[in-house]
LOBA-685486 format. One record per residue (C-alpha): residue in one letter; x, y negated, z negated. Coordinates in steps of 0.02 Angstrom, whole numbers. Each point is the difference from the previous one (the first is absolute). Example, Ala and Ser with C-alpha at 12.3 -4.5 7.8 and 13.67 -1.06 7.14 Angstrom:
2
resn->A | X->615 | Y->225 | Z->-390;
resn->S | X->69 | Y->-172 | Z->33;
END
This chain:
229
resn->X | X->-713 | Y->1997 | Z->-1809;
resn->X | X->33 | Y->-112 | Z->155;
resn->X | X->-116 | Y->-68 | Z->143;
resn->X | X->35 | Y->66 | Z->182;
resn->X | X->-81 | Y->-58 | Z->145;
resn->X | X->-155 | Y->-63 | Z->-112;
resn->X | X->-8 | Y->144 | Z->-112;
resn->X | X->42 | Y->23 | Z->-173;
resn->X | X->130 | Y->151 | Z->18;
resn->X | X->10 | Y->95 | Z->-183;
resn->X | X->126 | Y->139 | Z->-29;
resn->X | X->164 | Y->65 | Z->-109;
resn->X | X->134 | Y->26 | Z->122;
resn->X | X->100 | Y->57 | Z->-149;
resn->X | X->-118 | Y->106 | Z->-114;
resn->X | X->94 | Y->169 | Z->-56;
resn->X | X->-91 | Y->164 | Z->-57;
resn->X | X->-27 | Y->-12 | Z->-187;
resn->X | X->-22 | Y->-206 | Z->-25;
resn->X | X->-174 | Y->-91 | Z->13;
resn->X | X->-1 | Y->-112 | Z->136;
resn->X | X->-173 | Y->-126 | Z->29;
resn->X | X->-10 | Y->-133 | Z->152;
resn->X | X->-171 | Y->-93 | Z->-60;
resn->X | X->-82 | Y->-164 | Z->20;
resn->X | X->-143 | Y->-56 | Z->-131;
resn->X | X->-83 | Y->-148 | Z->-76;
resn->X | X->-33 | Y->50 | Z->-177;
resn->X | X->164 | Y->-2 | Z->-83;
resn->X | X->-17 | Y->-88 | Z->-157;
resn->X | X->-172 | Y->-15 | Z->-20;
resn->X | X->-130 | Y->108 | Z->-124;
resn->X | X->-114 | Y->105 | Z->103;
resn->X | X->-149 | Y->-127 | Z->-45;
resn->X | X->86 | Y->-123 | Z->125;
resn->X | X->45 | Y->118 | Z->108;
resn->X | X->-63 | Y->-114 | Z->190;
resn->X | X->-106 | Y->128 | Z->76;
resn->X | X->-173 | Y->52 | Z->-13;
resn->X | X->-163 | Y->40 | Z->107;
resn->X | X->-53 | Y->-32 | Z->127;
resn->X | X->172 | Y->-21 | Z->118;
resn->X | X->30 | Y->89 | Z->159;
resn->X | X->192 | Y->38 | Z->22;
resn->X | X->104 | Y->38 | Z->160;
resn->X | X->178 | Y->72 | Z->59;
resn->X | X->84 | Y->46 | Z->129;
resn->X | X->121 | Y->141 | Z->-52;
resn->X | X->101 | Y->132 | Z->65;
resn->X | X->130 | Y->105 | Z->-101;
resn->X | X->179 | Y->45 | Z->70;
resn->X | X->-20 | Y->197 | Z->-28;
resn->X | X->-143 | Y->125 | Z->14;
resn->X | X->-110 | Y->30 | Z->-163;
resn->X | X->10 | Y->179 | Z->-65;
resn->X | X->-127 | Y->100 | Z->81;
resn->X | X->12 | Y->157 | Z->-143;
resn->X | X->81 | Y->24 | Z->-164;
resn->X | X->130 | Y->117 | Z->121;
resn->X | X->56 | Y->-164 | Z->102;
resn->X | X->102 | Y->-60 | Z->-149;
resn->X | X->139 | Y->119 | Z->60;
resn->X | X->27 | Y->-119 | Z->159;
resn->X | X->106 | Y->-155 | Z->-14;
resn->X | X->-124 | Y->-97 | Z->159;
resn->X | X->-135 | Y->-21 | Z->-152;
resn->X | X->-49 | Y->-156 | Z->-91;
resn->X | X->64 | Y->48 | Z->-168;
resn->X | X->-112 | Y->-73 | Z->-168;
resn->X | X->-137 | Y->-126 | Z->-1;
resn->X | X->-44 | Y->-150 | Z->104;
resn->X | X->-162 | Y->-98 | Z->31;
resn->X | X->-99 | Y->-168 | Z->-11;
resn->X | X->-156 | Y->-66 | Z->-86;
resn->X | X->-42 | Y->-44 | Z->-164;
resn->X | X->15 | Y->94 | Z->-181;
resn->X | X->15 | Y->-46 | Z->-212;
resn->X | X->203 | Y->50 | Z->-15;
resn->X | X->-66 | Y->96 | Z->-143;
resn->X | X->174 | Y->53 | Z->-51;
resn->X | X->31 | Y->-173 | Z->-87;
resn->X | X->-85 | Y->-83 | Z->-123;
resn->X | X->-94 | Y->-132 | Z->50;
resn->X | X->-138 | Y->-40 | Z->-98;
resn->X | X->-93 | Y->144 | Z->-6;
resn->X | X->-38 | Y->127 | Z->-139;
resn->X | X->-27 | Y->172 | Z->129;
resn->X | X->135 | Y->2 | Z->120;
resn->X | X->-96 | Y->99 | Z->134;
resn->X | X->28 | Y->-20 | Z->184;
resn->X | X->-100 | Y->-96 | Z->105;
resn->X | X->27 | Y->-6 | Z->208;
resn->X | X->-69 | Y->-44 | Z->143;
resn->X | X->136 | Y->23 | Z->123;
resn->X | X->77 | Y->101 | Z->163;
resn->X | X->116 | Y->112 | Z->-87;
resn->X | X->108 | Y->140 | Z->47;
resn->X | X->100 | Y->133 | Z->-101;
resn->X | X->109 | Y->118 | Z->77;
resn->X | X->36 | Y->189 | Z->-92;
resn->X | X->41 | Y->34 | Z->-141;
resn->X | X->-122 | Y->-116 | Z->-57;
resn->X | X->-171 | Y->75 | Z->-22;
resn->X | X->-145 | Y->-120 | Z->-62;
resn->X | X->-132 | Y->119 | Z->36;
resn->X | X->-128 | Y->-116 | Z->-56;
resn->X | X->-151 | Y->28 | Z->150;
resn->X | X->-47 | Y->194 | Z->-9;
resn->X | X->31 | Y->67 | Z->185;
resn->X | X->122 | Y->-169 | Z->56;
resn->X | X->190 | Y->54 | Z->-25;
resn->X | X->104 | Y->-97 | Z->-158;
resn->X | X->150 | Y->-60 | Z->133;
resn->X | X->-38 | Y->-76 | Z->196;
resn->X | X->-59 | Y->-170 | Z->69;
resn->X | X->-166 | Y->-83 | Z->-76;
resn->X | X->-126 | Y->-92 | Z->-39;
resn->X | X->-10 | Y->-18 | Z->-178;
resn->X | X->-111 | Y->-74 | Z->-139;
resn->X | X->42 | Y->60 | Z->-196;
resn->X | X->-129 | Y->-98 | Z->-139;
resn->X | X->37 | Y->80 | Z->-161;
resn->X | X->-41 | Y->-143 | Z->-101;
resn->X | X->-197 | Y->33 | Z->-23;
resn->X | X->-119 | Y->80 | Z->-128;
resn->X | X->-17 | Y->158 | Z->92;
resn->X | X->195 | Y->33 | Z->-1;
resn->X | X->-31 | Y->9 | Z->-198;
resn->X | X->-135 | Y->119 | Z->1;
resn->X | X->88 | Y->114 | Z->128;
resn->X | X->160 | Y->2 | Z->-102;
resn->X | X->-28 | Y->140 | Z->-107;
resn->X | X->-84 | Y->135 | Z->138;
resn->X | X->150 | Y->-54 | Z->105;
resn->X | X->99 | Y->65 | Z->-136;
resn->X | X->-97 | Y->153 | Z->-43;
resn->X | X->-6 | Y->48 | Z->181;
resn->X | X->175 | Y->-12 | Z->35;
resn->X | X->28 | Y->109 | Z->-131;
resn->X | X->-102 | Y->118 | Z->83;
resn->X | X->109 | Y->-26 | Z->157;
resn->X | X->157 | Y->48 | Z->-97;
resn->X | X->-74 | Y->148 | Z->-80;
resn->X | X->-106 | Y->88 | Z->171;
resn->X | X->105 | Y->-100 | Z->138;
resn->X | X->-206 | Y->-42 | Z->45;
resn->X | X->34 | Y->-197 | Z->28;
resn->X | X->-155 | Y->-44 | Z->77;
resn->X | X->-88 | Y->-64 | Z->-144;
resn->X | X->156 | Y->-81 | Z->-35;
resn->X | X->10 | Y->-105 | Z->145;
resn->X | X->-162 | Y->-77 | Z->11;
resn->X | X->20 | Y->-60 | Z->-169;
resn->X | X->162 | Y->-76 | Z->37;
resn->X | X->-79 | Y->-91 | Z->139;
resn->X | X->-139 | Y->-61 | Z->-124;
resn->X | X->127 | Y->-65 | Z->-114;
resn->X | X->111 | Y->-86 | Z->132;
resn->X | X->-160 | Y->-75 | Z->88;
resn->X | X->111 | Y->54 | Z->150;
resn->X | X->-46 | Y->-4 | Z->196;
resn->X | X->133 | Y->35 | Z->136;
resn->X | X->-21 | Y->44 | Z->176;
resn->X | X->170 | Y->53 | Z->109;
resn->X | X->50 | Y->-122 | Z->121;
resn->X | X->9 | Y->94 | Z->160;
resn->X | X->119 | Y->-113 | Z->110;
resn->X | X->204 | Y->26 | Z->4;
resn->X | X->75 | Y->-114 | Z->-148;
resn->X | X->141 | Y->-33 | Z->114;
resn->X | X->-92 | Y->-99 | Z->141;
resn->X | X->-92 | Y->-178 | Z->-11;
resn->X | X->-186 | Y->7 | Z->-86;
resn->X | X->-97 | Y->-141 | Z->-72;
resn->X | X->-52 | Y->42 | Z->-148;
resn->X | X->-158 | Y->-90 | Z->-101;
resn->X | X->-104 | Y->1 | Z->-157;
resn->X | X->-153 | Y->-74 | Z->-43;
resn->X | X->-10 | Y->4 | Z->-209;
resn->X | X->-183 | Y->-39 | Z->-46;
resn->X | X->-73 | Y->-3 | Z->-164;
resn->X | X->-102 | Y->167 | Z->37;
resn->X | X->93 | Y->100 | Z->127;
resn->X | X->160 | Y->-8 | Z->105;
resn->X | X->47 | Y->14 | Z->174;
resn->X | X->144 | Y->66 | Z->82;
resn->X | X->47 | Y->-26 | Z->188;
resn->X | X->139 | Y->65 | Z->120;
resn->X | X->5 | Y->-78 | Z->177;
resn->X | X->-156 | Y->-39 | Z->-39;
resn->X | X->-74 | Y->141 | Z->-31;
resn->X | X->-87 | Y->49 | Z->-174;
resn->X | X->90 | Y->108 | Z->-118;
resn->X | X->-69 | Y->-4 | Z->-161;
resn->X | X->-142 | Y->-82 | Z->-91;
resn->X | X->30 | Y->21 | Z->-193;
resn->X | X->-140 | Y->-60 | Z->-133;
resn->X | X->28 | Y->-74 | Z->-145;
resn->X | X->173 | Y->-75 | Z->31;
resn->X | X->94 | Y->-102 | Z->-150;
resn->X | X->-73 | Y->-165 | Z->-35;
resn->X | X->135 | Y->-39 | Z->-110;
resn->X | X->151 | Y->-127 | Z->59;
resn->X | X->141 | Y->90 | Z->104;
resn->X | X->149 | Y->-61 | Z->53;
resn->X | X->68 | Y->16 | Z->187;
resn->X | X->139 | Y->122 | Z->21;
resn->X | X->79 | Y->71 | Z->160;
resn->X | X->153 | Y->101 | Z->-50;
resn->X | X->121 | Y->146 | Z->56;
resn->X | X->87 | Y->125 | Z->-145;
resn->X | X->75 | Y->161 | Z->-31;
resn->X | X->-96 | Y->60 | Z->-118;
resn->X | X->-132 | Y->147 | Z->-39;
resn->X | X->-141 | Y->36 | Z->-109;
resn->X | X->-93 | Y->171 | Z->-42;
resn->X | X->-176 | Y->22 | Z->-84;
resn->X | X->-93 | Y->145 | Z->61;
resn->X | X->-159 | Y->118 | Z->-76;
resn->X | X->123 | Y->109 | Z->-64;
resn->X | X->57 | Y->-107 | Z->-138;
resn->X | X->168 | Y->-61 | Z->92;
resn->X | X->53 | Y->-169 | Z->-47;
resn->X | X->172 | Y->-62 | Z->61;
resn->X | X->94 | Y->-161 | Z->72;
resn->X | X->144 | Y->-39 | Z->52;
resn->X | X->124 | Y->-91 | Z->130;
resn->X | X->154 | Y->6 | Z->102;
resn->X | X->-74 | Y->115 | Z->151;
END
């Protein structure tokens, strides 16, 4: 990561297929997620552009003009370290993007890969009591290939809203979010994306970062990760 021209430039000139690769800035390393700094109400704003197109379709990851794994800004738990917590279960309130083969299909009807708006806020009461018809319907899934069920119980447990960011990744947008203790906003350009209720009230930690990796967690049962796209 280097600043040009009054930007902060992140990339991996020399990432190879096959090897994780993560160009990130953040302000919670080292601390337990009860001092993570942020919390409602904040309002948030970047200007961003990426250097490549986001993938438009799950096809598009045949083309080497794509941005390739995961990228974004906002705020979120790092639930993948222990930190103080007893349920590691993600919490986000972020602009994220995901390009195929990752597939969080996590808002029945929005696609699990593309450009968003994003809040995840699995760390309630309601997560618990959706856990096991989550699990009973995605059984169904895999049995009658019927996910529907399946799918808005997965959004129930997530807590998830995302709306697809209709602009090109690749060209200068401001980007900002307005986390209240009730609802948040999202805005492109200045015009509203998304409004999302019941956002995390919990402390998050600022991350803006730019990897290689890909996750998978559909209706269907399919749980994957991994790295090195």
């Amino acid at each position: 990561m280097h600043i040009v021209n009054s930007a902060l430039r992140m990339e991996f000139p020399s990432a190879q297929s096959g090897q994780y690769v993560d160009a990130q800035v953040d302000d919670y390393t080292g601390l337990v997620r009860s001092a993570f700094p942020w919390k409602p109400p904040l309002r948030m704003e970047v200007r961003a552009r990426s250097s490549l197109p986001a993938a438009i379709a799950s096809s598009t990851l045949d083309s080497a003009n794509i941005l390739r794994g995961t990228a974004g800004f906002g705020f979120w738990n790092y639930p993948f370290s222990i930190r103080g917590d007893i349920l590691l279960l993600p919490e986000a309130i972020w602009f994220f993007y995901a390009s195929p083969p990752s597939n969080m299909a996590l808002v029945p009807g929005v696609p699990g890969w593309g450009w968003k708006a994003q809040v995840v806020h699995s760390m309630r009461f309601a997560a618990l009591t959706a856990t096991i018809p989550t699990a009973l319907s995605v059984a169904y899934a895999r049995l009658t290939g019927t996910s529907r069920p399946a799918a808005r119980w997965m959004q129930k447990l997530s807590g998830a809203h995302e709306a697809l960011l209709a602009v090109e990744m690749d060209s200068w947008h401001t980007y900002t979010l307005e986390w209240r203790h009730n609802e948040a906003h999202f805005w492109v350009d200045g015009s509203l994306i998304l409004t999302a209720p019941e956002p995390p009230v919990r402390p998050l930690g600022f991350i803006a970062w730019l990897d290689n990796q890909y996750a998978i967690a559909t209706p269907q049962g399919s749980i994957h990760f991994g790295s090195g796209l």
